[in-house]
C-alpha positions as CSV (number, residue, x, y, z in Angstrom):
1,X,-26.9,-6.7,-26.9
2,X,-23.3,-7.3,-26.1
3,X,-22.2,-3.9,-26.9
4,X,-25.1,-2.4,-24.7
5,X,-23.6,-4.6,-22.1
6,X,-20.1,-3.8,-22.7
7,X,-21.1,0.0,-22.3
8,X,-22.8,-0.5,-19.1
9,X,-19.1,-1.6,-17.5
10,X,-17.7,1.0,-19.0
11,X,-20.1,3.5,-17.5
12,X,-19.1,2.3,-13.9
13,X,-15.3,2.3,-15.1
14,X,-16.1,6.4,-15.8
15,X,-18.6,6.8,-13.0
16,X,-17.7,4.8,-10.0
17,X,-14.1,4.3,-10.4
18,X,-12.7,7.1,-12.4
19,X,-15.3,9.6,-10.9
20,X,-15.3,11.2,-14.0
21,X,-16.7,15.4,-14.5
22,X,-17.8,17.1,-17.0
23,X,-14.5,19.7,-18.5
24,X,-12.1,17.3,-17.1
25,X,-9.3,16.1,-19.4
26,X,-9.2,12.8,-19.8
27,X,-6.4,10.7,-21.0
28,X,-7.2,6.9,-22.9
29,X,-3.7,5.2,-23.0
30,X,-3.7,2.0,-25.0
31,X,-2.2,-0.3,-27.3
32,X,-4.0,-2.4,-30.1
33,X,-4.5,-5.8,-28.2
34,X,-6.8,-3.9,-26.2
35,X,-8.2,-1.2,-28.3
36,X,-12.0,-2.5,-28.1
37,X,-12.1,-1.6,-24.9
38,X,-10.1,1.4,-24.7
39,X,-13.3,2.7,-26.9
40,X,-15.6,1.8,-25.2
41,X,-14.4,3.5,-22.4
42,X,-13.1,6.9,-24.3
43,X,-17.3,6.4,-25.4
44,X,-18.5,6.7,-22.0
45,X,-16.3,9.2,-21.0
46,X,-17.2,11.5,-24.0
47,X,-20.8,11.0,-23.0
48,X,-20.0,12.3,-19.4
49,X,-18.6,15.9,-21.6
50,X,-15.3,15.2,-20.5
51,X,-12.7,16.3,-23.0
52,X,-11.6,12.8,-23.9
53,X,-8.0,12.1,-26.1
54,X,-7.2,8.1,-26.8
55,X,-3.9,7.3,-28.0
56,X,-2.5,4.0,-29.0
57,X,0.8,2.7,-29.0
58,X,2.8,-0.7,-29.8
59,X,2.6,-3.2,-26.6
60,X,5.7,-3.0,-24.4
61,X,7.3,-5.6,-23.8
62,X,7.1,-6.5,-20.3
63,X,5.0,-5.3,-17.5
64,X,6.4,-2.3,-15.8
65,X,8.4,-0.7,-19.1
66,X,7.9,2.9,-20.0
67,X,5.4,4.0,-22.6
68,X,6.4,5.9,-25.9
69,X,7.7,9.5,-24.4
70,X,4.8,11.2,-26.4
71,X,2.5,9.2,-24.6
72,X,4.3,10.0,-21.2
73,X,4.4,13.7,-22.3
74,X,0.3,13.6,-22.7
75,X,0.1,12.1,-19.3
76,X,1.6,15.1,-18.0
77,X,-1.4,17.2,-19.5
78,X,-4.2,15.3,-17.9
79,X,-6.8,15.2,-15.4
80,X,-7.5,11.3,-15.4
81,X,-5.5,8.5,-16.9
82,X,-6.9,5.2,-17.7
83,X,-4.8,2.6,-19.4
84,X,-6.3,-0.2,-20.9
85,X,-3.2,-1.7,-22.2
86,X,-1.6,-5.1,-22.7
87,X,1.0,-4.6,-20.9
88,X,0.8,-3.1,-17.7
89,X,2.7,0.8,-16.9
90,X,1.6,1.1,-13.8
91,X,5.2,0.9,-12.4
92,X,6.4,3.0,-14.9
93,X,8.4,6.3,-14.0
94,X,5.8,8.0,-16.1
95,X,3.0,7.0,-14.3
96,X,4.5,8.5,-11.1
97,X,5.3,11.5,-12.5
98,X,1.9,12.0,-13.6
99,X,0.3,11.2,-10.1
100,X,2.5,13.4,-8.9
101,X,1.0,16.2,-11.4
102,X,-2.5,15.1,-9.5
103,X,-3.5,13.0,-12.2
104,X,-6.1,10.2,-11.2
105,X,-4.7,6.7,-12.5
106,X,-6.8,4.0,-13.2
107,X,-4.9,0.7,-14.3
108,X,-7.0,-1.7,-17.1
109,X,-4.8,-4.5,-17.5
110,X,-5.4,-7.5,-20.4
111,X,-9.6,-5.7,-20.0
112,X,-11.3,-8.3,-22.4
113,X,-14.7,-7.6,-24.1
114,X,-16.1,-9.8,-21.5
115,X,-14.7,-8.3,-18.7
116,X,-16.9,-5.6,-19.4
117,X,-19.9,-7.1,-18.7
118,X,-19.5,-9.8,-16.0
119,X,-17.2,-10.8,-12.8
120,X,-15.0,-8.4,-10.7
121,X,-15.8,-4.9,-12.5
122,X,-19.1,-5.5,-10.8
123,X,-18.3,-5.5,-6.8
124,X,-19.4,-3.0,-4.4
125,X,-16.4,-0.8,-4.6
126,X,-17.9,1.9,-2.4
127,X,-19.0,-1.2,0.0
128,X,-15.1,-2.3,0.4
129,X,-13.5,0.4,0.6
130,X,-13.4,0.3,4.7
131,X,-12.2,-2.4,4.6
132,X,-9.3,-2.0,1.9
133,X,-8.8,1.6,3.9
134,X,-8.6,-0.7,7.2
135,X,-6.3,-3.1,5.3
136,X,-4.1,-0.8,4.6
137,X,-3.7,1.2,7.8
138,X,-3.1,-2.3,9.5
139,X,-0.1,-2.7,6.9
140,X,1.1,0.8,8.0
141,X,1.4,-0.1,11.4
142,X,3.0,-3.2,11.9
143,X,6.4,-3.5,12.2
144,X,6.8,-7.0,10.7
145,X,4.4,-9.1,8.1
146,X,5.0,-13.2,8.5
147,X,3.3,-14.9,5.7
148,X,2.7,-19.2,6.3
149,X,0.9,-21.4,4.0
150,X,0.2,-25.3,3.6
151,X,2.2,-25.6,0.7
152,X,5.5,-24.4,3.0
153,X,5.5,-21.0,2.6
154,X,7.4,-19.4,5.6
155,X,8.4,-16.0,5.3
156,X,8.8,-12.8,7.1
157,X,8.8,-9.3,6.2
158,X,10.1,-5.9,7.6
159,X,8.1,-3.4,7.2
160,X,9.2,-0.5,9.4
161,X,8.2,2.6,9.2
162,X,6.6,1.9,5.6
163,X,3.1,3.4,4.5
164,X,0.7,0.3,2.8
165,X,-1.7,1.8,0.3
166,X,-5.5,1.5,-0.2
167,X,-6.6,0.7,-3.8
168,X,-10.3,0.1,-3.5
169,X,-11.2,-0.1,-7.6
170,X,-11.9,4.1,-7.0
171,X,-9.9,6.6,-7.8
172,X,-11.7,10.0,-7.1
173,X,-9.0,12.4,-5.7
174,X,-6.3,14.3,-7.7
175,X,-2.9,12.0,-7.6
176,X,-4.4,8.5,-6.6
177,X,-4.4,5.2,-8.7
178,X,-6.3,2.1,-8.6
179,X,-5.7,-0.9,-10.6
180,X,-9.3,-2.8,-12.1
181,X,-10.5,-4.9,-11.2
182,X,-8.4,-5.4,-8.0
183,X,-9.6,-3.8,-4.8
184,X,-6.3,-4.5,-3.2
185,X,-4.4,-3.1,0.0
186,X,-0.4,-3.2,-0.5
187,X,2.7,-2.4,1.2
188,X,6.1,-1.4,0.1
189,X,8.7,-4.0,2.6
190,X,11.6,-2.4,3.9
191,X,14.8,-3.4,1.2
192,X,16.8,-6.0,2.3
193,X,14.2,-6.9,5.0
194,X,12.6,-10.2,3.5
195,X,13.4,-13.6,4.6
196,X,12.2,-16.8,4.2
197,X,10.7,-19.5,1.4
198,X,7.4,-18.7,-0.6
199,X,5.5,-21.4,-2.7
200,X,2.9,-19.7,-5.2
201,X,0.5,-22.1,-5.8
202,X,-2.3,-19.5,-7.5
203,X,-1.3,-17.3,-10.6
204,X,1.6,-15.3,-11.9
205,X,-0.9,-13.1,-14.1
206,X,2.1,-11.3,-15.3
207,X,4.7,-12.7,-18.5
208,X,1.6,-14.7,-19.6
209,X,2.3,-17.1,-17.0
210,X,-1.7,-16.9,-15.8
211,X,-3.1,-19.7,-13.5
212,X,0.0,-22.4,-12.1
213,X,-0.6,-25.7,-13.3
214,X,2.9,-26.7,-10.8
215,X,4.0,-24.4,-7.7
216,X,7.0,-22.3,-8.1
217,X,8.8,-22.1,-5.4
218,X,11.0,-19.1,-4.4
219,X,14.0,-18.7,-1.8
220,X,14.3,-14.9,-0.2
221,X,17.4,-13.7,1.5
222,X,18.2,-10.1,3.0
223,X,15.3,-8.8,0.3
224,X,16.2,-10.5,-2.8
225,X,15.1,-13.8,-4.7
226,X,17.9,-16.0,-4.5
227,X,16.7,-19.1,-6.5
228,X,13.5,-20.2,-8.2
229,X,12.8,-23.9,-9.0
230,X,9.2,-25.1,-10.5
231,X,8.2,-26.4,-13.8
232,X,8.1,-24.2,-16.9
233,X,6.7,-21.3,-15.3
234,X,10.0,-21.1,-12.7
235,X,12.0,-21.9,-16.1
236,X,10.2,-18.6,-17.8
237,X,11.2,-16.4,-14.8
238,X,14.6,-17.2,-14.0
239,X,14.7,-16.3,-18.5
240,X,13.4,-13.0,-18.4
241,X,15.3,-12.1,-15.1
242,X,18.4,-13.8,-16.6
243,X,18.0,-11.4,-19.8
244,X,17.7,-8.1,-18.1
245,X,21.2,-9.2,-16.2
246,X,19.8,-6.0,-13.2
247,X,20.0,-7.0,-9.5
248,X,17.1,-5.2,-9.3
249,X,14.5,-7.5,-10.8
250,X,15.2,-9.8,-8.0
251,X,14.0,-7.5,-5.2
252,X,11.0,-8.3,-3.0
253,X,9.0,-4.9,-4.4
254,X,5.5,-5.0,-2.6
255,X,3.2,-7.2,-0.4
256,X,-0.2,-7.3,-1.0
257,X,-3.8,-8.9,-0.4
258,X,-6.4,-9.4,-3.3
259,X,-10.1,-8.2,-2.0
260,X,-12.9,-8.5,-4.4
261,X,-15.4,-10.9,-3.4
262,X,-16.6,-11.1,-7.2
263,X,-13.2,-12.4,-8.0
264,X,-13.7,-15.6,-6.3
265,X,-11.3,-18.0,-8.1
266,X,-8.0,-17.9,-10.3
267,X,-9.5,-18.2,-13.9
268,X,-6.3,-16.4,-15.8
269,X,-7.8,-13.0,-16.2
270,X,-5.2,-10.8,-15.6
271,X,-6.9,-8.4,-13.2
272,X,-9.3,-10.9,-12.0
273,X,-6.4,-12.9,-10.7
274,X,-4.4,-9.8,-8.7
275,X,-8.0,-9.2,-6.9
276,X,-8.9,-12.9,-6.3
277,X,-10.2,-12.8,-2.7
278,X,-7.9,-13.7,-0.1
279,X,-4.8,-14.0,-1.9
280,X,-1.9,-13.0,-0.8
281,X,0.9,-12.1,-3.4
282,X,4.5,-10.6,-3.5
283,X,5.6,-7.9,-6.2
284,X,9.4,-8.3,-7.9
285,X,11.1,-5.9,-9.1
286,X,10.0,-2.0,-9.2
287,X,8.8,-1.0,-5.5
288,X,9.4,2.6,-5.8
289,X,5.6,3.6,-7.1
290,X,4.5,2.1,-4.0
291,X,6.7,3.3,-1.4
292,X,10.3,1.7,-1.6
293,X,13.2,3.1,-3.7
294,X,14.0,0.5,-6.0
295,X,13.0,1.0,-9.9
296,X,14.0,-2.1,-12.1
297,X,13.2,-2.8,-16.0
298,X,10.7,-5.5,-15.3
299,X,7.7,-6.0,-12.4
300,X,5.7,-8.8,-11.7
301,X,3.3,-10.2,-9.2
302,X,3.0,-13.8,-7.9
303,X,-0.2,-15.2,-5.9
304,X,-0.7,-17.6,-3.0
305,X,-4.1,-19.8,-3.0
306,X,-4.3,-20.3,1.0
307,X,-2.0,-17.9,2.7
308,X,-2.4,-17.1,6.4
309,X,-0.8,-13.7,7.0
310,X,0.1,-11.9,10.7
311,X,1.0,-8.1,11.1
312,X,2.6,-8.1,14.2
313,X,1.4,-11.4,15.4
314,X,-2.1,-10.2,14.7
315,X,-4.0,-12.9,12.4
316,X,-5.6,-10.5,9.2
317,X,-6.0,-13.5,7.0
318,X,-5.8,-17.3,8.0
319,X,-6.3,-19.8,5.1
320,X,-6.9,-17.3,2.0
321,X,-10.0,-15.9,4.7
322,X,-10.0,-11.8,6.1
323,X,-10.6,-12.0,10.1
324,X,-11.5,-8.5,11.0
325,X,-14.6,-7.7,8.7
């Protein structure tokens, strides 16, 4: 039963999300932490006719490295990419370049068997994407972001004459990605145009941090992280920055809101925790797959439970809550 189950989600990964057609070339990038569902997803794209290739390659190491250049060369050859993979290339040069070639992206981070058949993968994609559209055309035209929670976050955010991007869990036009199980809106911030204190008190899904059992708490000057203090997860990020010895992993890469309602609660699933509803998170490191021009060896995100964000002055969510839909 499970495996009939399993299919189902990965018939709405094919058909909903990927929009996938008969002829088209489709591209299965994975690794083997996360080969079960790669095939069950190669599966129900081969049932749709499509021509269907799955490739498999070691884990990276850290969200945002490159894949193995044969497996960036084969991105370069297809009509739809979908990466069920352990460690995340979404901010990967090689994943630009093929969006640039008009490939369709769809990132499948950490997937799990289970993921398949219950919880985000099953919202109304088609019924949110006004509203992540709407989210993301309010990002493109404010001028400043301030962010404010209860646990003393107080930060602001320039965001001049940046574009913010709609990723509604579809991606059904040559060159656009969406991550699974998100539904997220996000903006690239200015570099060197963040200022301010941010306490995450939700997740870190990245560097198998998952859900934060103590707040890490972050200062931000001219656009960079400038010190991070916390329990061991803080200790775990100032380690991996520390090791890459780049400027760049400190910069303040992307802000973004989490929209699925089926996503309800932090429960340490990767993807569920990036769509969690309401959240508002920061991206460190690589911003230049999402508008900005930095590129840096390592990328991760970093969630806020109750946020209260303003564009402008205008209130779009107060208290982890949306206030224009």
């Amino acid at each position: 039963m499970d495996s009939i189950q399993e299919m189902k989600g990965a018939s709405i990964v094919v058909d909903t999300c990927a929009a996938i057609e008969a002829g088209e070339d489709v591209l299965v990038v994975t690794d083997w932490q996360v080969a079960d569902v790669a095939e069950r997803v190669a599966a129900a794209a081969n049932e749709r006719d499509a021509n269907v290739t799955m490739t498999m390659m070691d884990p990276r190491e850290y969200d945002g490295n490159e894949p193995e250049d044969t497996v960036a060369a084969a991105m370069m050859e297809a009509d739809v990419i979908i990466t069920p993979v352990h460690r995340s290339i979404t901010h990967s040069s090689a994943t630009a370049e093929a969006k640039e070639n008009g490939a369709r992206v769809i990132s499948m981070v950490k997937f799990t068997d289970e993921q398949l058949i219950r919880g985000g993968l099953y919202a109304d994609y088609e019924g949110m994407r006004p509203h992540c559209e709407e989210m993301a055309r309010k990002f493109s035209e404010a001028s400043e972001a301030r962010v404010t929670s209860p646990q003393g976050t107080d930060v602001t955010v320039d965001l001049e004459g940046r574009d913010g991007n709609s990723h509604p869990g579809i991606a059904d036009e040559a060159g656009e990605f969406t991550a699974l199980v998100h539904i997220e809106a996000n903006i690239s911030p200015v570099e060197g145009g963040t200022d301010g204190t941010v306490v995450f008190d939700g997740a870190i899904p990245n560097l198998d941090i998952g859900v934060l059992e103590e707040p890490v708490r972050m200062e931000i000057e001219d656009g960079a992280v400038t010190s991070v203090e916390g329990g061991k997860e803080a200790q775990k990020i100032a380690r991996v920055w520390a090791e890459h010895d780049d400027p760049a992993v400190y910069n303040i890469a992307q802000l973004a809101v989490g929209m699925n309602p089926e996503c309800p609660d932090f429960n340490g699933w990767f993807s569920n925790d990036h769509g969690r509803y309401g959240n508002v998170h920061f991206g460190i490191g690589t911003s230049s797959n999402l508008g900005g021009t930095t590129r840096a060896p390592v990328h991760f995100d970093a969630m806020m439970a109750e946020p209260t964000l303003e564009l402008d002055g205008e209130v779009v969510v107060e208290d982890g809550d949306f206030t224009f839909f």
